[in-house]
Phi, psi and omega in degrees: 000153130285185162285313191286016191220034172315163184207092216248125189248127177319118164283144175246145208266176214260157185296165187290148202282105184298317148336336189280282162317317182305273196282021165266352167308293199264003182305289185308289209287343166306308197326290189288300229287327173323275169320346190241333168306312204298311168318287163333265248278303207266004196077348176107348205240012185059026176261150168071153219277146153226172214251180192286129163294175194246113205250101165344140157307128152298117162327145175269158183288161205270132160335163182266137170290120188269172191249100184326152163253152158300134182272120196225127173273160205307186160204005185233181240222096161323313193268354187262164159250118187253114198266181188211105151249134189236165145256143186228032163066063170065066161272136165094024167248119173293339182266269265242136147124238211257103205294336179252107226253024139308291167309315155326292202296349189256357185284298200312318176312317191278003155263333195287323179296302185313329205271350216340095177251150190284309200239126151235137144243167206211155215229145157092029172304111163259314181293095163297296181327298175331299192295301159334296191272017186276304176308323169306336222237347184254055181336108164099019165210144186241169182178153185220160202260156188284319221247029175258148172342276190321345173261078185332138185062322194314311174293347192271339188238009193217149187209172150261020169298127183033052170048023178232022191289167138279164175197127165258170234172149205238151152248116145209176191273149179275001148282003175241324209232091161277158146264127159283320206172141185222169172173170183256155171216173191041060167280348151286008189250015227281314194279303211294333139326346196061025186081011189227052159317147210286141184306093174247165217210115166252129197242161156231144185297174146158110204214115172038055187076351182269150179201127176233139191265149166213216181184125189235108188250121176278069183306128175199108188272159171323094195270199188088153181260004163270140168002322197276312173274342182264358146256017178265321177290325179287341173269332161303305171312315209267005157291302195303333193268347171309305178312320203272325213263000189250333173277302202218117209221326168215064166234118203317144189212123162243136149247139221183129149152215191262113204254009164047036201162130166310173181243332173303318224200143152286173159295333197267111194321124150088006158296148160296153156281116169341317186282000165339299197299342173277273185343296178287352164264062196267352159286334179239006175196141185228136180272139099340324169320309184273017162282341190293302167340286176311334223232022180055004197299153166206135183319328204215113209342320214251318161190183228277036195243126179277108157230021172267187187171130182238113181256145173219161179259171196292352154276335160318300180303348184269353159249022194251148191275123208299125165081009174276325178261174173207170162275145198241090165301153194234333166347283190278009150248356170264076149339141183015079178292316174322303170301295200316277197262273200232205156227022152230159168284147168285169181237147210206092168242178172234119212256149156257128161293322167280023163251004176250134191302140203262144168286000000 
């Protein structure tokens, strides 16, 4: 989902209490049955002691239904670094994605703990508080929102009004992963972006004694399929790849989230993928992504298109393990996992840190 694509679900309202009716019914007839126990009890004639009625035990009311955590098997690797990206749908906005948003949070805790991946990044964050108490809930792991204090530019381009911003953001475990430094960035592509320009991050690495310094860009492109977004997702890409080869020309580089557009073909009839320039510089980026493209997979609940994505650059692609990624459907461990958690799949690859070249 998107901004331009809310989807605000009605509350219904709650019926008259029945128990309420029951007893203004039977009120008159307790009444009576009372007063003739009392009679019975006494002989009719008010001589003698008379006795209390005899009241049923009230049942105590049933526990409140708890919420199981889900069992998710593992998906990442002892010896690899194992990336992630997902969307999670308006997590933590009570009108828009998945209404019940306890439950969100706890399907999403029970993959990322089960999946045990180093690193996610992750799209459509709206609540920090929410997002807080997710993090709360994840033992041995940290994360930080595109709109926090610590993100250069970030509060100017990212805000928590009134819990509906979208915002993106890294999950990782902190024994694997430091952050150097994080800040937003191409805030002048800002309209190309939807307004949400991309996350960056410099991590050092740290995987079975191997530690690689890199740089992880959180991405969440312009969505729709007419004409209009997909030249903005084109203008957003060739800032980015502009952005990438002037900055970090020779650095592990992950760009990871949701790219809203395919790698064969756009979503937007008779298009190209936005993402050409990338595609055609395939000496210095590579989609990982795009064995999926081929292979017909697709990110998302609703349709058949792979538009989630993880592009690294060719030092990166020179550790990533052949045949790793994937989509991780959730379906058959997630009831309506679509109501429920998100209506995208996580993406899923695995990199060796001593084969990408150190600087």
């Amino acid at each position: 989902m998107h901004a331009e694509d809310r989807i605000v679900h009605r509350s219904e309202a709650t019926p008259y209490p029945m128990t309420l009716l029951l007893r203004s019914r039977l009120t008159p007839v307790l009444a009576g049955m009372a007063v003739f126990a009392v009679m019975a009890c006494s002989g009719g004639s008010g001589d003698g002691p008379v006795a209390p009625p005899t009241n049923p035990p009230v049942e105590p009311p049933p526990p409140a239904p708890t919420d199981t955590p889900i069992a998710v098997p593992a998906q990442g690797d002892a010896a690899t670094f194992d990336v992630a990206t997902w969307n999670i749908e308006w997590f933590g906005d009570t009108g828009n994605g998945p209404q019940d948003e306890t439950k969100q949070l706890n399907r999403v805790r029970d993959v990322i703990r089960g999946a045990q991946i180093e690193l996610w990044g992750v799209q459509e964050v709206t609540g920090a508080a929410h997002f807080a108490r997710l993090l709360d809930s994840l033992a041995g792991y940290r994360g930080l929102l595109a709109n926090e204090s610590s993100v250069e530019n970030g509060p100017n381009f990212y805000s928590d009004f009134n819990n509906n911003e979208q915002k993106v953001g890294l999950i990782y475990q902190s024994e694997a992963v430091e952050v150097v430094s994080a800040r937003i960035i191409l805030t002048a592509e800002d309209y190309a972006f939807a307004g949400r320009p991309p996350l960056e991050v410099q991590i050092r690495a740290s995987v079975g004694g191997q530690s690689v310094e890199g740089v992880v860009i959180v991405l969440h492109a312009k969505a729709g399929a007419d004409l209009a977004s997909w030249q903005r997702r084109s203008d957003g890409a060739a800032a980015l790849k502009g952005y990438l080869d002037e900055t970090w020309p020779e650095d592990a580089v992950w760009v990871i989230g949701d790219f809203n557009d395919d790698l064969d073909s756009s979503i937007a009839s008779g298009q190209s993928s936005p993402y050409s320039p990338f595609l055609t510089d395939s000496d210095a980026w590579v989609f990982v992504t795009e064995a999926l493209t081929e292979a017909g997979e697709s990110s998302t609940t609703g349709y058949d298109d792979m538009i989630d994505h993880q592009l690294v650059s060719d030092e990166v692609h020179a550790g990533y393990v052949d045949g790793s990624v994937k989509a991780f459907k959730l379906d058959d461990l997630i009831a309506r996992y679509d109501d429920a958690t998100s209506d995208h799949y996580p993406i899923i690859a695995r990199y060796r840190l001593p084969d990408i070249p150190r600087k």
